[in-house]
C-alpha positions as CSV (number, residue, x, y, z in Angstrom):
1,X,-1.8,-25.0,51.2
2,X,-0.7,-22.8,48.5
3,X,2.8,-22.1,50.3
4,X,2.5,-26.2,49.8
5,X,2.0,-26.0,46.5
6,X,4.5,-23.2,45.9
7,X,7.3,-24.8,47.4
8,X,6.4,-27.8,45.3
9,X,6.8,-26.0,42.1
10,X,10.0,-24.5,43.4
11,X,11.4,-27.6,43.8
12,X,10.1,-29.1,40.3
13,X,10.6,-25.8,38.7
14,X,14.4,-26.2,40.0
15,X,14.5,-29.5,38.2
16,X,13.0,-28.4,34.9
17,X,14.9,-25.3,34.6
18,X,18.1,-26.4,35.9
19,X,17.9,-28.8,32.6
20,X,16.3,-26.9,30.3
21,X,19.5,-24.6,29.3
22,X,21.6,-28.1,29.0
23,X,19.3,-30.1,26.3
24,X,21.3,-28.4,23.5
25,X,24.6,-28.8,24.5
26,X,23.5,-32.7,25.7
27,X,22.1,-33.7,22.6
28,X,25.1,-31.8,20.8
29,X,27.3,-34.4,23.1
30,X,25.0,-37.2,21.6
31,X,25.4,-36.7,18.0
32,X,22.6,-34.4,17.1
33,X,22.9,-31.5,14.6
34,X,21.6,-28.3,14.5
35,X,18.4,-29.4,13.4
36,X,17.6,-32.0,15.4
37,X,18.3,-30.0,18.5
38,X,15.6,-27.7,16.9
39,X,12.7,-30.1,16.4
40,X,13.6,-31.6,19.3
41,X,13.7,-28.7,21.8
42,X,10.5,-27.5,19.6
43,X,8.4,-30.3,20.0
44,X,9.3,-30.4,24.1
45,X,7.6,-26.5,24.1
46,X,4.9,-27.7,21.4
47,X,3.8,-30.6,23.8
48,X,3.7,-28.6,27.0
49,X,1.1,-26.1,25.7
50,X,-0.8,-27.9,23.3
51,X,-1.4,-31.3,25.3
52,X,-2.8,-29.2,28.0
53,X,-6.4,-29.4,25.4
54,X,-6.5,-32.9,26.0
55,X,-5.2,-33.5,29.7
56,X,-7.4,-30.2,30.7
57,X,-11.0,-31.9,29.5
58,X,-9.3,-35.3,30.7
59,X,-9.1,-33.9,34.4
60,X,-12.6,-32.1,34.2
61,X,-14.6,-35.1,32.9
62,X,-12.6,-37.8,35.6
63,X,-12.8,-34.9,39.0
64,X,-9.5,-36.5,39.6
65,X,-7.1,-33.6,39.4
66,X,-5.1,-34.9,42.2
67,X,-3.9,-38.0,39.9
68,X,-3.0,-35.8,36.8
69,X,-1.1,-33.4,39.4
70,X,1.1,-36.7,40.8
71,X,1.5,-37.8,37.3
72,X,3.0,-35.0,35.5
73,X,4.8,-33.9,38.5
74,X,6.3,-37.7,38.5
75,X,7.0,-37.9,34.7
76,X,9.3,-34.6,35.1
77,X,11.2,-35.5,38.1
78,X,11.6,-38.8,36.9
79,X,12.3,-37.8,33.2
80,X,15.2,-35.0,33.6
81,X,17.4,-37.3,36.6
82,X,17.6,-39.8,33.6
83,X,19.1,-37.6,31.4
84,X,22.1,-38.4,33.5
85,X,22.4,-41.9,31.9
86,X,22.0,-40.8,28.4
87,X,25.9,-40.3,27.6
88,X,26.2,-44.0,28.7
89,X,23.6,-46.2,26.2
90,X,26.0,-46.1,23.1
91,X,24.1,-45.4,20.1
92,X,20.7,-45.2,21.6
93,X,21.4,-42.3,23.6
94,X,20.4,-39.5,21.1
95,X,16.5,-41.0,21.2
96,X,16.9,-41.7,24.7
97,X,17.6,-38.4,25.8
98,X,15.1,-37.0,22.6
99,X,12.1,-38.9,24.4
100,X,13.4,-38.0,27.5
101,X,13.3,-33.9,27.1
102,X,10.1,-34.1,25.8
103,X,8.7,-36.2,28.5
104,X,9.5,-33.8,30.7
105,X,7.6,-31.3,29.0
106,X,4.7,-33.5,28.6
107,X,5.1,-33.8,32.2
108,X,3.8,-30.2,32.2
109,X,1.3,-30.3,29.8
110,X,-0.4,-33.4,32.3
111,X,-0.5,-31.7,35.7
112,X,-0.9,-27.6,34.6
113,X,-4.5,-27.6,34.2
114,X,-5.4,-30.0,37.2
115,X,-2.7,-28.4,39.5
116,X,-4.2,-24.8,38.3
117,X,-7.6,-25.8,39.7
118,X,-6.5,-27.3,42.9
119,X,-4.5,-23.6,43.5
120,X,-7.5,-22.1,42.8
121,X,-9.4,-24.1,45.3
122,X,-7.4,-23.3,48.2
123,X,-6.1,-19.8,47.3
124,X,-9.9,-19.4,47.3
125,X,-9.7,-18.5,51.1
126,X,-6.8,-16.0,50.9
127,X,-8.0,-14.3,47.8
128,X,-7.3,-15.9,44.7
129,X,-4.7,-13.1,43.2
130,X,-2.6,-13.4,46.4
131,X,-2.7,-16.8,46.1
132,X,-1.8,-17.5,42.7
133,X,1.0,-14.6,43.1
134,X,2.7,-15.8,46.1
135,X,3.2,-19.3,44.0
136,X,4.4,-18.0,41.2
137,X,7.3,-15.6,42.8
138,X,8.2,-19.3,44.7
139,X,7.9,-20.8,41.4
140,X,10.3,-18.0,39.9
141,X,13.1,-18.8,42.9
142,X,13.0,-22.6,41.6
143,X,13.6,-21.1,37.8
144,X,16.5,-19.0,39.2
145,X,18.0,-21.6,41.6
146,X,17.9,-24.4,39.0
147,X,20.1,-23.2,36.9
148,X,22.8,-22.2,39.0
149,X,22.4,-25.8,41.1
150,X,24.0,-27.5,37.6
151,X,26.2,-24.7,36.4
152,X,27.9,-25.0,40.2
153,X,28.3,-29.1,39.3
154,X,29.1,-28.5,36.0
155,X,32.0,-26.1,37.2
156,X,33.4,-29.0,39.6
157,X,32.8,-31.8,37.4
158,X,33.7,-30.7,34.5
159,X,30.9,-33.2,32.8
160,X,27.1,-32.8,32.3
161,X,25.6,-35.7,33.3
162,X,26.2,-35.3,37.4
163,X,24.2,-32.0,36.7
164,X,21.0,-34.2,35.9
165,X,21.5,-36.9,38.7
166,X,21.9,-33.9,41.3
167,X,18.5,-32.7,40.1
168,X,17.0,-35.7,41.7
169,X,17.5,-34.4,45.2
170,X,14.8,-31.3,44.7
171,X,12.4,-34.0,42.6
172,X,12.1,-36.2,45.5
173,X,11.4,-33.3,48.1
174,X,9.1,-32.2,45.7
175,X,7.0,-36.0,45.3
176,X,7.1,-36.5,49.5
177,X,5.7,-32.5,50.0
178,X,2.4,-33.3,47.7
179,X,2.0,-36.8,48.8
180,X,1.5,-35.0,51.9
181,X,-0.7,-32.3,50.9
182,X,-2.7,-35.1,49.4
183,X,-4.0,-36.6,52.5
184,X,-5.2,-33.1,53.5
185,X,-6.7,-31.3,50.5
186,X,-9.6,-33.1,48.5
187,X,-10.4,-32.7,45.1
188,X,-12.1,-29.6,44.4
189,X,-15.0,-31.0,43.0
190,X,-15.8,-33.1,46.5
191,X,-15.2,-29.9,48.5
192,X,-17.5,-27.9,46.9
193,X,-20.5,-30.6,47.7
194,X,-19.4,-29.6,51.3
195,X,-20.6,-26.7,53.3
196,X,-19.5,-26.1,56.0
197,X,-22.0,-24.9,59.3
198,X,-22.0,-23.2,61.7
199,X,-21.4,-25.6,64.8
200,X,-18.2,-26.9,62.4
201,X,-19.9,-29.8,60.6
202,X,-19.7,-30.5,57.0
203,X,-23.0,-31.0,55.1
204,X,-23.4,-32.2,51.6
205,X,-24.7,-29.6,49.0
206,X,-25.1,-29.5,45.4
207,X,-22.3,-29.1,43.0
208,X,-22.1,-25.9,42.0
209,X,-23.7,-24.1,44.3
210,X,-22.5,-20.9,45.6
211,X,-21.1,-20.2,49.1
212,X,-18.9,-23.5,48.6
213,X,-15.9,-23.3,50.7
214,X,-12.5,-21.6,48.3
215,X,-15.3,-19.2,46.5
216,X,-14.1,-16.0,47.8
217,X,-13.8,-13.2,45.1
218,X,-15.5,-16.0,42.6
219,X,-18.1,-13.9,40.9
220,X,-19.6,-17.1,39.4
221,X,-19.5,-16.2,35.8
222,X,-19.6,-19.6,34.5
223,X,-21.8,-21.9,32.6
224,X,-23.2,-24.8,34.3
225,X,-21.0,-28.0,34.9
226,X,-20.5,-30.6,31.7
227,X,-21.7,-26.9,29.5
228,X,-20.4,-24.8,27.5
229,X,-18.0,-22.5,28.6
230,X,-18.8,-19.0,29.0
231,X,-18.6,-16.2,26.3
232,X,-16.6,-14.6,28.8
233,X,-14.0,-16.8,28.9
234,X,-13.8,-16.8,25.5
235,X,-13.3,-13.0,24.8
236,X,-10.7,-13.3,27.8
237,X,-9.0,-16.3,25.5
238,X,-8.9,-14.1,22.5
239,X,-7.2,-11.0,24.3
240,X,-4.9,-13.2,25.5
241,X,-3.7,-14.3,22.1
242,X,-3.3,-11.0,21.2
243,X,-0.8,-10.1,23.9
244,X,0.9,-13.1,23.7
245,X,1.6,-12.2,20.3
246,X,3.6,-8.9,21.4
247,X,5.2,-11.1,24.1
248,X,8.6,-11.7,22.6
249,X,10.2,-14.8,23.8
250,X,13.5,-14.2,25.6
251,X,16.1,-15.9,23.1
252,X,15.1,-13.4,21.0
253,X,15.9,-10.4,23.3
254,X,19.6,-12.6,24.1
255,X,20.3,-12.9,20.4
256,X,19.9,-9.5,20.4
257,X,21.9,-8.7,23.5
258,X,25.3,-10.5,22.2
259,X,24.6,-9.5,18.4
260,X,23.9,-5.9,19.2
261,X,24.8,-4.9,22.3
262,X,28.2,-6.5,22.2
263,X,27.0,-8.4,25.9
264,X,29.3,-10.9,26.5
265,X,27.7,-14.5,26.6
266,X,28.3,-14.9,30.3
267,X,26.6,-12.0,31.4
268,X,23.2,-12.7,29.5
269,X,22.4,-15.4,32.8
270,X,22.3,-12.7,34.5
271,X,20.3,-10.4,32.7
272,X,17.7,-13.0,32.8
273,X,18.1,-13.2,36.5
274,X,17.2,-9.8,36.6
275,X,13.7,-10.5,34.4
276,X,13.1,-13.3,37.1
277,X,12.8,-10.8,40.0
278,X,11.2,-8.2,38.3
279,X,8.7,-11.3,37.3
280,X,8.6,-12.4,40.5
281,X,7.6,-8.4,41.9
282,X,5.6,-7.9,39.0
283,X,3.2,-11.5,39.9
284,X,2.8,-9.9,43.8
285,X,1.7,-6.6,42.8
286,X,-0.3,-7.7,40.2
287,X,-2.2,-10.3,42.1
288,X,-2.4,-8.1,45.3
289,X,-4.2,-5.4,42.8
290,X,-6.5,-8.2,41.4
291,X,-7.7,-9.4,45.3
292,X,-8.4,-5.2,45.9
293,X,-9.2,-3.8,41.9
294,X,-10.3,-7.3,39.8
295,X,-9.7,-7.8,36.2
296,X,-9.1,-4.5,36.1
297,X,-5.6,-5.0,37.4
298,X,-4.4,-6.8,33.9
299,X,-5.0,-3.9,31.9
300,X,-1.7,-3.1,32.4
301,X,-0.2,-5.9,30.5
302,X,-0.6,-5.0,26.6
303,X,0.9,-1.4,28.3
304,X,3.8,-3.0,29.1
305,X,4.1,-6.0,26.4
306,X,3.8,-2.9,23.9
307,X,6.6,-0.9,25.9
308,X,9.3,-4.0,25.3
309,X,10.6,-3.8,21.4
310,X,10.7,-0.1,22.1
311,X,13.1,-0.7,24.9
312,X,14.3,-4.0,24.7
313,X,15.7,-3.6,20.9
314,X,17.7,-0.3,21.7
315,X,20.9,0.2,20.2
316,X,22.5,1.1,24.1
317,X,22.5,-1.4,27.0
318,X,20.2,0.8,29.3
319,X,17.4,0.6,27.4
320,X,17.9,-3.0,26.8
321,X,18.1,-3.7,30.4
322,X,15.2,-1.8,30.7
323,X,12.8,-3.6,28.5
324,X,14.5,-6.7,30.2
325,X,12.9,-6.2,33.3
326,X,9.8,-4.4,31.9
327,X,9.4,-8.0,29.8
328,X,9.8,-9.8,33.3
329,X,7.1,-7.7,34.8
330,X,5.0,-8.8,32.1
331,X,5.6,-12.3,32.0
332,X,5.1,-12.4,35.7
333,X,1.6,-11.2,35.6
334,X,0.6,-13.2,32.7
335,X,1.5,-16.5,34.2
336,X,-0.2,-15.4,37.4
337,X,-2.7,-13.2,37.9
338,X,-4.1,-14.1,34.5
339,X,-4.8,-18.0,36.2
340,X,-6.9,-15.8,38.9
341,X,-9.1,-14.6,36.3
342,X,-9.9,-17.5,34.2
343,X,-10.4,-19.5,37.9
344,X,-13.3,-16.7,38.5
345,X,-14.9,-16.9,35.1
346,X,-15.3,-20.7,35.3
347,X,-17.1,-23.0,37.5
348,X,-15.0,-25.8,39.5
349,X,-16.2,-28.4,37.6
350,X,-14.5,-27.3,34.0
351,X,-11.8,-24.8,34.9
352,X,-9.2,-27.7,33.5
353,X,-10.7,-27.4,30.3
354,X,-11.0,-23.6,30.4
355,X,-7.1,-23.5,31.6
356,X,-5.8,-26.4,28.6
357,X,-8.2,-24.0,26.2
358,X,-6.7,-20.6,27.4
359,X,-2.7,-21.9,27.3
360,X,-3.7,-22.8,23.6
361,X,-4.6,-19.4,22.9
362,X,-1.2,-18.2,24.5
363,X,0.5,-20.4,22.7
364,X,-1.2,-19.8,19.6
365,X,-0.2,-15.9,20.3
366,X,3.2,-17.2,21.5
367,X,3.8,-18.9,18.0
368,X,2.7,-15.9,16.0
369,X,4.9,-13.4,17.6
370,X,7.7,-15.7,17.0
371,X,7.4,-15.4,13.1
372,X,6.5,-11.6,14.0
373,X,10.0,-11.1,15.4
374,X,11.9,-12.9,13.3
375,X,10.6,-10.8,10.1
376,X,10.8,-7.7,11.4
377,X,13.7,-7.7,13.9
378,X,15.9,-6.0,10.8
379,X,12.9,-2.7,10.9
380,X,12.6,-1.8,14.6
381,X,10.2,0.6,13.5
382,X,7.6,-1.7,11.8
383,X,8.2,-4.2,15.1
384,X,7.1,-1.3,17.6
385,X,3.9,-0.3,15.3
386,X,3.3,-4.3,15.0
387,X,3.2,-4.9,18.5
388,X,1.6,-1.4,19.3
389,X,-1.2,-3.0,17.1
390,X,-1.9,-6.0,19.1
391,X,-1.5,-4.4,21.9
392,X,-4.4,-2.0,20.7
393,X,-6.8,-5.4,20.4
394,X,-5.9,-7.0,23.5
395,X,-6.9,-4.0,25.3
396,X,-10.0,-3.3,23.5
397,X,-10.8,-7.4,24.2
398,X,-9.5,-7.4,28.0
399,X,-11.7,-4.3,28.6
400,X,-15.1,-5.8,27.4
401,X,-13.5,-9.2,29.4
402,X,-13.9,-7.0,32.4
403,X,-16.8,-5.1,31.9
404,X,-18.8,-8.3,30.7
405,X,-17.5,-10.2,34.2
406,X,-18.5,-7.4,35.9
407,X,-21.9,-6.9,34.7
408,X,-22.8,-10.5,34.8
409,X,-21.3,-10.2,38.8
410,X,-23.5,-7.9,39.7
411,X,-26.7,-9.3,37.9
412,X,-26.6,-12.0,40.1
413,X,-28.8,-12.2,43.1
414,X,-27.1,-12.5,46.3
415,X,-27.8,-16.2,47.7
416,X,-30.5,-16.5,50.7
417,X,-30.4,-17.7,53.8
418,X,-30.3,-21.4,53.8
419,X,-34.3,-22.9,54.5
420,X,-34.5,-24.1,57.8
């Protein structure tokens, strides 16, 4: 099931990034300034992190996860092939394909948190690092393929609308693939009231008890359903603002490829390429460590989110290329491994909350480091002691994340043997 669910996103993923690059120049076809592009492109991002605090409780307080999953897979694969109608609806085409990008991002924001918890729920068997690794490097192959799928129709069309319409093809792969994982796995809410014994039956138990089936290397740090969330989480939350504020987004590092380097414009696809394997190696090893080392594992991410304006902002194309890969590593791990954690620190029951709550912290972070960049990109100096800075406090927060998780692991009692 989480090869299911991988190939899923590499299919979706494949949509949404083979569009993504194309908004500007589409709604530049349309009419639209400078400006608009901007708020346009910006409230698409805004809505795919920060809706995720609404869908995320939404998911947790209905226990249907599978119907938010359909959903906002639908809404994207549904929302980007239309963009291919856009250049054809006269005047209304501008809002058309406005409403349009940021469905598709909304799209995002409605199935990430209920699609998080149903990984977690079957990588539970294979070790929940593994699991959540192995779907983000197919995840990463969708982001790389995308692309290339509409600059190759785009080449032999010479238009950009067949680009979108193409994009269909992987969308509907994509919708028959879950349909049929959704026969076969249930909600994880109605598998953990099942236990199952040892002639092969299953047997109702309570929710929330340990020993449900997926639980493997769940230390079951986690308040009780419907309560709070634990404190925990919430240090875990807070370092991961503070990384995410180091975290620089990757137009920035292009900007400063073709304004710096003197790296022609065609190359920098490739460049990013390269961040996409490294992202893709860097989300394997990562979660492999997690399954063997836990939250441990993750301390290497402010290391390496502090390494990338010292590299990635060099004068020479070396070093560039080496903080270009060192920021893929990162960004690998943090949209992986990370999801392991937070799946271990919270019960079943609100792990869509804790996941909506935790991408607003990123994003948060994400939003920050944006301004942080932009005012000091002219003094690489004061950018490396910035970042170096943050760095500092989300390593100081992620180490008291793990030695809290592992304390309250170990507290626990060990469950008995089941009354006869």
């Amino acid at each position: 099931m989480v090869l299911g669910f991988g190939l899923v996103s590499l299919a979706v993923d494949a949509v949404s990034d083979g569009a993504r690059p194309l908004a500007g120049p589409l709604l530049a076809q349309l009419g639209a300034s400078a400006l608009v592009v901007g708020l346009v492109t910006g409230a698409a991002e805004a809505a795919a992190q920060g809706l995720r605090l609404i869908f995320g409780p939404w998911a947790d307080r209905t226990g249907k996860y599978w119907t938010f999953t359909l959903a906002g897979y639908a809404l994207t694969v549904l929302s980007v092939p239309l963009l291919a109608v856009t250049p054809f609806a006269g005047a209304a085409g501008l809002v058309l394909a406005s409403a349009l990008i940021i469905g598709d991002r909304v799209g995002k924001a409605v199935r990430s948190p209920a699609k998080t918890v149903l990984l977690a729920s079957v990588a539970g068997p294979v070790g929940r690092g593994r699991g959540f690794a192995v779907h983000k490097s197919l995840d990463l192959a969708g982001a790389f393929a995308g692309p290339l799928i509409a600059s190759a129709v785009i080449a032999a069309t010479g238009a950009l609308w067949p680009a979108f319409a193409v994009l269909a093809l992987p969308g509907a792969l994509a919708m028959a693939l879950l349909f049929r994982m959704r026969r076969r796995v249930p909600d994880p809410q109605r598998a953990a009231e099942l236990l199952e014994t040892p002639d092969g039956r299953d047997t109702p138990r309570a929710p929330g008890t340990r020993g449900a089936p997926g639980a493997r290397g769940a230390p079951g740090l986690a308040a009780k359903p419907g309560g709070r969330l634990p404190p925990v989480f919430v240090l875990f939350a807070a370092s991961a603002f503070f990384w995410s504020a180091g975290l620089v987004a990757f137009g920035v590092i292009a900007f400063h490829l073709t304004a710096a380097v003197d790296t022609p414009v065609s190359a920098v696809p490739l460049v990013y390429a390269a961040a996409m394997a490294a992202a893709a190696l860097g989300a394997l090893a990562s979660g492999y460590g997690y399954d063997r080392a836990g939250g441990a594992v993750l301390l290497v991410l402010p290391v390496l989110v502090a390494l990338i304006p010292v590299l990635a902002f060099s004068p020479t194309m070396g070093p560039v290329l080496a903080g270009v890969l060192v920021w893929g590593a990162a960004t690998g791990i943090q949209d992986s491994t990370v999801k392991a954690l937070v799946a271990d620190l919270v019960v079943p029951a609100r792990q869509g909350t804790a996941y909506g709550i935790f991408a607003a912290f990123e994003g948060g972070g994400a939003l920050a480091g944006g301004a942080l960049y932009g005012a000091l990109y002219s003094s690489r100096p004061a950018l490396i002691a910035a970042v170096a800075a943050l760095q500092l406090v989300a390593i100081v927060l992620l180490t008291a994340t793990v030695v809290r998780s592992r304390r309250r692991r170990f507290a626990e009692p060990e469950p008995g043997p089941e009354p006869e």
